[in-house]
C-alpha positions in Angstrom: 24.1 49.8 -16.6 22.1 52.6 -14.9 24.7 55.0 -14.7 25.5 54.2 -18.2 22.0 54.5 -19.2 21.9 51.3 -20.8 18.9 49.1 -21.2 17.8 46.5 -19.1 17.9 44.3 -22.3 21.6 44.4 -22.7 22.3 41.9 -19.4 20.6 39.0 -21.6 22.4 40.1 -24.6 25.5 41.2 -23.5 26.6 40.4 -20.5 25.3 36.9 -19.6 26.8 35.4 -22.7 30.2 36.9 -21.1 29.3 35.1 -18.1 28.9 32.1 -19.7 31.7 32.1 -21.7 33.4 32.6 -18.3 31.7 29.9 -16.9 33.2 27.6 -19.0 36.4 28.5 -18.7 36.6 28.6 -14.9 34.3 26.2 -13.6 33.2 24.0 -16.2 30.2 22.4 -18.4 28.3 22.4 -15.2 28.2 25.9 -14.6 27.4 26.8 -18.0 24.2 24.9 -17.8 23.8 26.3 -14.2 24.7 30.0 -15.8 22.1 29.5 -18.9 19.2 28.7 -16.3 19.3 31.9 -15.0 17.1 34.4 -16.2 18.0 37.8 -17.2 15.4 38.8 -19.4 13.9 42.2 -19.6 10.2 41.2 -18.3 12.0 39.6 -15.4 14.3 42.5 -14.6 11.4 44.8 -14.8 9.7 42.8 -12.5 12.2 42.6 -9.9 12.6 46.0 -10.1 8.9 46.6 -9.9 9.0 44.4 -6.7 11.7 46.9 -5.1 10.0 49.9 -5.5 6.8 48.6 -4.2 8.9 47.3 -1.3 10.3 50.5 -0.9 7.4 52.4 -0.9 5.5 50.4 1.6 8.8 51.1 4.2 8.6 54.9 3.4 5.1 55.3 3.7 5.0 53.2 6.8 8.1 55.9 8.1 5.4 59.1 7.1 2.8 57.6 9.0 4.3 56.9 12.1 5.9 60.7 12.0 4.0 63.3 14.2 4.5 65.7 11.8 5.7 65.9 8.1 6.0 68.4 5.1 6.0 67.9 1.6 7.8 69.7 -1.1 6.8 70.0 -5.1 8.7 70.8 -8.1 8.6 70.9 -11.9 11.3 69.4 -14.1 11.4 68.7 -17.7 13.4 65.0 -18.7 15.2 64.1 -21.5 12.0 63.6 -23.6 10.6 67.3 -22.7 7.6 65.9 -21.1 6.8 67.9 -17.5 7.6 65.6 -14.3 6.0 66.5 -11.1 8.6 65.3 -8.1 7.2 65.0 -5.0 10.0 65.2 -1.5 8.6 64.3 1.6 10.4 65.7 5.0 9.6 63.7 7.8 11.0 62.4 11.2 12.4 58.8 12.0 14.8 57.8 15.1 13.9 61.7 16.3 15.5 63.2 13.3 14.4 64.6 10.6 14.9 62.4 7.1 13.8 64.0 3.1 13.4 61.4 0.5 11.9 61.2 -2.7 7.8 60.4 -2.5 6.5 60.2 -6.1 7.6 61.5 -9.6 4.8 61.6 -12.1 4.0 62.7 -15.2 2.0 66.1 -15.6 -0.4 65.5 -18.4 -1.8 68.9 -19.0 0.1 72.1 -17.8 1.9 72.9 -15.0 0.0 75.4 -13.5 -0.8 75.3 -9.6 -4.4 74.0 -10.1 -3.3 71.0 -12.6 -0.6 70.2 -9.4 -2.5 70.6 -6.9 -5.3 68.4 -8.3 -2.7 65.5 -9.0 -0.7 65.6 -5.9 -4.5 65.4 -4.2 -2.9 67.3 -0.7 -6.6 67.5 0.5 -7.8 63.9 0.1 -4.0 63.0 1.7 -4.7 65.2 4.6 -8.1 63.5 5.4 -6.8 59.8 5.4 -4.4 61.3 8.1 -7.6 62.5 10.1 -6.1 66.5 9.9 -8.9 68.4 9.2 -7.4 71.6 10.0 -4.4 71.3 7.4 -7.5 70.2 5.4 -9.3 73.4 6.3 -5.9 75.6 5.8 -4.9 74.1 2.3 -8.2 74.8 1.1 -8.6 78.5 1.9 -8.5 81.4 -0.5 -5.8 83.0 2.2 -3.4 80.4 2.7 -2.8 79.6 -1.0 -2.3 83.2 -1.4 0.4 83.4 0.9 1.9 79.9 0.1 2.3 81.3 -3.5 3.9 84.3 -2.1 6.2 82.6 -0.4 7.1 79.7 -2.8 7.5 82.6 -5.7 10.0 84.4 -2.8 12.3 81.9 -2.1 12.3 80.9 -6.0 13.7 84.4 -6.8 16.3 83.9 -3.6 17.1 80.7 -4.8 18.0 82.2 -8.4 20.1 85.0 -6.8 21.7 82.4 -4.5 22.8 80.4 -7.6 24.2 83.5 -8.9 26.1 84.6 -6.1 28.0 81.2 -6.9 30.5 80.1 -9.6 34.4 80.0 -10.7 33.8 83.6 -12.3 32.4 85.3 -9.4 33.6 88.2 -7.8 32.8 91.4 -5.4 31.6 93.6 -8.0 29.5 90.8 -9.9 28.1 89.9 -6.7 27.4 94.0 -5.9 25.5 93.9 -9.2 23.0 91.5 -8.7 22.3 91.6 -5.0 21.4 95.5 -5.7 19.4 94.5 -8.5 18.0 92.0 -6.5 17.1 95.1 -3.6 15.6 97.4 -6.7 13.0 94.4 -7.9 12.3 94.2 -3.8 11.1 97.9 -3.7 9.3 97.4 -7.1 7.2 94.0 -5.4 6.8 96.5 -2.5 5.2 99.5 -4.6 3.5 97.0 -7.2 1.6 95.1 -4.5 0.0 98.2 -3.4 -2.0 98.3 -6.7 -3.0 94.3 -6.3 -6.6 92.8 -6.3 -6.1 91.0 -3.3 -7.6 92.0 0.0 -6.1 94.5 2.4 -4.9 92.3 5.0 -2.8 90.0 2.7 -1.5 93.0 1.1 -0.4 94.7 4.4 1.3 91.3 5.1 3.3 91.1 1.9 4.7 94.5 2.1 5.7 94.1 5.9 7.5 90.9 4.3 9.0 92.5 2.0 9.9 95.6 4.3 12.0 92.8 6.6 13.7 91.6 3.3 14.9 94.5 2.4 16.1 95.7 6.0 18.1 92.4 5.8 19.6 93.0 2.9 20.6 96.3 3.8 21.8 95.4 7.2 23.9 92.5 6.0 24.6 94.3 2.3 25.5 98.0 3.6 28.6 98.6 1.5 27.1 97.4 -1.8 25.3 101.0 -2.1 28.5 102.8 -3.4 28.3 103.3 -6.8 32.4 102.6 -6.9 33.3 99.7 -4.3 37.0 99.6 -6.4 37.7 103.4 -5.2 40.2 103.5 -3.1 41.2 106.9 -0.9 44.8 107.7 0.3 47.2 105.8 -1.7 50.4 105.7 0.0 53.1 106.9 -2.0 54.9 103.9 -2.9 51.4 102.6 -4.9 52.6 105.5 -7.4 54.0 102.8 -9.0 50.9 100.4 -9.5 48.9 103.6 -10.3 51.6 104.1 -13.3 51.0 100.8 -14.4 47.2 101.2 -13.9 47.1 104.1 -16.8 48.8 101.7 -19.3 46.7 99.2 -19.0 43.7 101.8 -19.1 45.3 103.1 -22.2 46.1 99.5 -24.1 43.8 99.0 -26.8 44.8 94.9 -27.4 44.2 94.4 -23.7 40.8 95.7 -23.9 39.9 93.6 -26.3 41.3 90.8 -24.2 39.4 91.8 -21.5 36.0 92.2 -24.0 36.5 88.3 -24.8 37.2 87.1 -21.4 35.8 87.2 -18.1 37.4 89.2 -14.8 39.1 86.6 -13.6 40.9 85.1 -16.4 41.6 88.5 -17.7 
């Protein structure tokens, strides 16, 4: 029924008549009366299911606060109604390894900026029940939550490019494309945070950051600078062939339009 996304109503209506029915025809009057007595109804399901999660949540919480150390990770999603969800993963260790599962999702009742978060998820008040009064002390400076937005904002935009990088269609020259444009909005960061309000010290930080990200890229990218990565010196002489065949195609107007409709690799 869940993966169906069918109602919790449809197991009184639906499927215990069936079972009764089958009841009957199996086992007898006796385990039709025995089949009608048991309760399927929706306030009954909901509060089974209410007494799960709360079970649940008691073993998971009880799992955080015997961890040394844990993280937590937040993110936005919309559901099917287009109301904001805040979702809540919590990365802790059990049995000395390290275990991610879901903490809270909640509805975000006014905007989805970092202050309306922030004051839901209530990181501070957690932090003190857990006697850390230097996270406390970190989470609430000026500093750090400039730096935690740099960082979250950076591995959202290398998040995007990695989910770009992937797909049926991809290919070298797709994949040149972005990761260079990818590089070029890297330098811009770099010579736009010179110009930003913030003070000199997290400023000198963020373009050494962003200095190392772009040595990366260049160090594990280096080919991607040509401007043709196709081009090809020193054909040997039996390719005169292909190269033949190459100027047809270049000069064959219905398979441009072919290739116009449909991607690289179907063309």
């Amino acid at each position: 029924m869940v993966k169906a996304k069918k109602p919790h109503s449809i197991r009184e209506t639906l499927i215990k008549p069936c079972l009764v029915s089958c009841a009957g025809i199996l086992l007898g009057e006796s385990a039709v009366s025995k089949m009608k007595r048991v309760s399927l109804s929706n306030d009954t399901v909901k509060s089974r299911i209410f007494d799960m999660s709360c079970k649940t949540k008691s073993q998971l919480l009880a799992k955080v606060k015997a961890s040394p150390v844990f993280a937590i990770q937040l993110d936005e999603s919309v559901d099917v109604a287009n109301l904001s969800q805040l979702i809540v993963f919590v990365r802790y260790v059990h049995d000395q390894s390290i275990e991610e599962d879901l903490l809270f999702c909640r509805l975000l009742e006014t905007t989805t900026q970092a202050a309306d978060v922030m004051q839901l998820v209530e990181v501070t008040q957690f932090l003190e029940e857990r006697n850390k009064g230097d996270l406390k002390a970190a989470v609430s400076d000026e500093a750090f939550q400039c730096r935690l937005a740099f960082l979250a904002d950076m591995f959202s935009h290398l998040n995007e490019l990695n989910r770009k990088l992937q797909g049926v269609d991809s290919d070298i020259i797709g994949h040149r494309d972005k990761v260079n444009a990818f590089v070029s909005k890297l330098e811009l960061w770099r010579i736009s945070e010179t110009a930003s309000g913030v003070s000199d010290v997290l400023k000198n930080e963020v373009i050494i950051h962003l200095n190392r990200l772009l040595d990366e890229f260049q160090h594990y990218f280096p080919d991607f600078k040509s401007d043709n990565p196709m081009m090809v010196d020193n054909f040997p002489k039996e390719a005169e062939d292909i190269e033949e065949q190459f100027l047809d195609l270049v000069h064959d107007s219905a398979a441009k339009a072919v290739f116009a409709e449909k991607s690289l690799n179907a063309f």
